[in-house]
C-alpha positions as CSV (number, residue, x, y, z in Angstrom):
1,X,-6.4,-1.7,17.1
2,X,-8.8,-0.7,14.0
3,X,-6.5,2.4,14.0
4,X,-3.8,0.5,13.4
5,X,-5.3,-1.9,10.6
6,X,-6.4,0.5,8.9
7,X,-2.6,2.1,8.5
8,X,-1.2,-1.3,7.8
9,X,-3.5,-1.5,4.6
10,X,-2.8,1.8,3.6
11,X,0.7,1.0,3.9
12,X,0.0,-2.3,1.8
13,X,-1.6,-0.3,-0.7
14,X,0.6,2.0,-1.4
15,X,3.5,-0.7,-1.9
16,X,1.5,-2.1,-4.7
17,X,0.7,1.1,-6.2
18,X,4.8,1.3,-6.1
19,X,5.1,-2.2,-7.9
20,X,2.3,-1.6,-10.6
21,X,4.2,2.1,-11.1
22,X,7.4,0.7,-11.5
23,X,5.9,-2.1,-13.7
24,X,4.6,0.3,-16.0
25,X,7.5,2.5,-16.3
């Protein structure tokens, strides 16, 4: 379960790391 949390917020992250990226470019 914290396993699993943990890869859901990395997932999240990374999305908006994708959004901010394509924001600035």
């Amino acid at each position: 379960m914290f396993v699993k949390d943990i890869s859901m917020s990395l997932i999240f992250f990374i999305l908006l790391i994708m959004c901010v990226l394509v924001g600035v470019a």
